[in-house]
N, C-alpha and C positions, 0 to 999 in steps of 0.2 A: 400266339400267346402274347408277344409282343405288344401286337396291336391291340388287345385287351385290355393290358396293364396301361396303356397309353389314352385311351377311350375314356376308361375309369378315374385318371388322374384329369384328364381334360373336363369332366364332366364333376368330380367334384369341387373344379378352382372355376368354373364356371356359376355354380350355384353356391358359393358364399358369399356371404352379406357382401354388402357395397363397401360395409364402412370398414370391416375387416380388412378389404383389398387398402383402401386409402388410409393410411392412420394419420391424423394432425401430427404435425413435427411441433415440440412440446419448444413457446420461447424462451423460456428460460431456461438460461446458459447451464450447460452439468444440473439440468434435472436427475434429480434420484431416481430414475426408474429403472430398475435391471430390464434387459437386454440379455439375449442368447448370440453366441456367436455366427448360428444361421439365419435371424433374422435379418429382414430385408427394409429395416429401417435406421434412423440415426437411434443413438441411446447414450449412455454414461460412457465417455471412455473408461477402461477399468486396465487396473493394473494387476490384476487376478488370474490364474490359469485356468483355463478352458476345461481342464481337468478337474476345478473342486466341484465337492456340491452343493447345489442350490447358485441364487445368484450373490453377484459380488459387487456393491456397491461403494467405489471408495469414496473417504471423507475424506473434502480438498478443502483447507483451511488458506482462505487468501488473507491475512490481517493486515496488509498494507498495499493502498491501489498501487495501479502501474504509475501515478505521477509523482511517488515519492513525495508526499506530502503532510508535512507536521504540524501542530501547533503547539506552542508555548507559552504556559500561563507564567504570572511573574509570582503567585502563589498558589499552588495546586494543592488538591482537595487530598485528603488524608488516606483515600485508597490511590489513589496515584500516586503518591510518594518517592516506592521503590522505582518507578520509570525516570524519576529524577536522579536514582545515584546513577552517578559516573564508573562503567565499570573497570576491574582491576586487570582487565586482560587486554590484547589487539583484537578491534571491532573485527567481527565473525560475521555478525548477522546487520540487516539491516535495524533491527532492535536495538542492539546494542552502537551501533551511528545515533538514533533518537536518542536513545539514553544518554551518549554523550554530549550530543548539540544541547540536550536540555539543561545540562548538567553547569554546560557554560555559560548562559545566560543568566548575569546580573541588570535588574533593569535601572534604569536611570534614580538616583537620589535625588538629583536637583531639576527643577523645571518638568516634574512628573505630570498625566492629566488622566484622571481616574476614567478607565474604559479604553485609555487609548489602544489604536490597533495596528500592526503595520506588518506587510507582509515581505517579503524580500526571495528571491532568485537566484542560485547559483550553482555552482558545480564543482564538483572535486577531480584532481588532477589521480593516478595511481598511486602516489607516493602520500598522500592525505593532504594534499597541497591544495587552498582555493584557484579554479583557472578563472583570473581578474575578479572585483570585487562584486559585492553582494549588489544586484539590482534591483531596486523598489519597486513592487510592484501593486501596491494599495497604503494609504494612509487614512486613519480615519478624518472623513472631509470637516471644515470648519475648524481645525488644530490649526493656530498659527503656528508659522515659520520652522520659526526658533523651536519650537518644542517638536517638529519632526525632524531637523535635524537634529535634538538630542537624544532623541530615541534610535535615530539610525548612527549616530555614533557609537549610541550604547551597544547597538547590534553589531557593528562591527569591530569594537574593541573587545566583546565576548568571543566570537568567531577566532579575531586574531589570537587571544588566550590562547585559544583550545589548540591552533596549529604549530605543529602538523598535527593530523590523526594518525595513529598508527594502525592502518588495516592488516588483516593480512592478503597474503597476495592473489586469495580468490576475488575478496572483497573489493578490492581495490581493483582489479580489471574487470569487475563487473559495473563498480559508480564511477569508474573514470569517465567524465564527459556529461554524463546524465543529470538533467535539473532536476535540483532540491530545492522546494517549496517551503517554506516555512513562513507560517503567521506567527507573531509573535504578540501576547493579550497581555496587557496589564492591568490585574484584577483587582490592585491594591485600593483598598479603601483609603482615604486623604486622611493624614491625620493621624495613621496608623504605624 
């Protein structure tokens, strides 16, 4: 009987399709396609028990890449506003880090140059401390001298404002160490 039930399983995984046997592994990352826990392929990781019904597709919301990276406009658009206040509590979230960094950012009064752009590098200590100063790393080209470094002054007399931050102490042994990216635009019309 044995060998029966054995014969019959051999002989139906022998005559199905080809493409059934091989399936394309899908490249895009957390593709939505449910997945059963006996399948013998890659699928969605799922945070779902094996036990509900039907399948269980989770939505993974990533709203900030792995490089920690921001920008900041010197006047931002009317739906973006609230990313601008400063909030009332110890940053929690990486959202609330932006909303403060952005918060701080006054751009230059004098020796301004409409469109300028400048990006800068650095990192935060556990305690919301900068470890050493901000590192430039793009200026918009053709800007004389003078006027990048009044723009990276301005970026660093805002930065020094804002210090310390006060994380709390999830936050804070999580950015300890890790580069923040920040482009900083100035959008201001001349004249205005």
């Amino acid at each position: 009987m044995w060998r029966g039930i054995l014969f019959f399983l051999l002989l139906v995984i022998s005559t199905a399709p080809a493409d059934a046997q091989r399936r394309q592994i899908n490249p895009v990352p957390f593709a939505h396609e449910p997945c059963s826990v006996l399948d013998n392929r890659p699928c969605t990781p799922s945070y779902c028990s094996p036990l509900e019904p039907g399948p269980c597709i989770p939505e993974i919301d990533y709203p900030y890449g792995e490089n920690l990276q921001l920008t900041i406009v010197s006047v931002p658009e009317d739906s973006d506003r609230a990313k601008y206040r400063k909030p009332e509590h110890e940053l929690d979230t990486i959202g609330d880090l932006f909303a403060e960094l952005r918060s701080c950012w006054s751009p230059p009064s004098d020796n301004a140059h409409a469109g300028m752009q400048m990006s800068v590098r650095f990192s935060f200590n556990k305690a919301g401390g900068l470890i050493g100063p901000p590192r430039l790393t793009f200026a918009t080209p053709g800007v004389p001298a003078d006027t990048r470094a009044t723009y990276l002054k301005a970026i660093n007399g805002s930065l020094n404002a804002c210090l310390p931050l006060k994380f709390t102490s999830g936050l804070g042994g999580a950015l300890a160490g890790r580069p923040i990216a920040i482009r900083y635009v100035d959008n201001r019309e001349p004249g205005k």
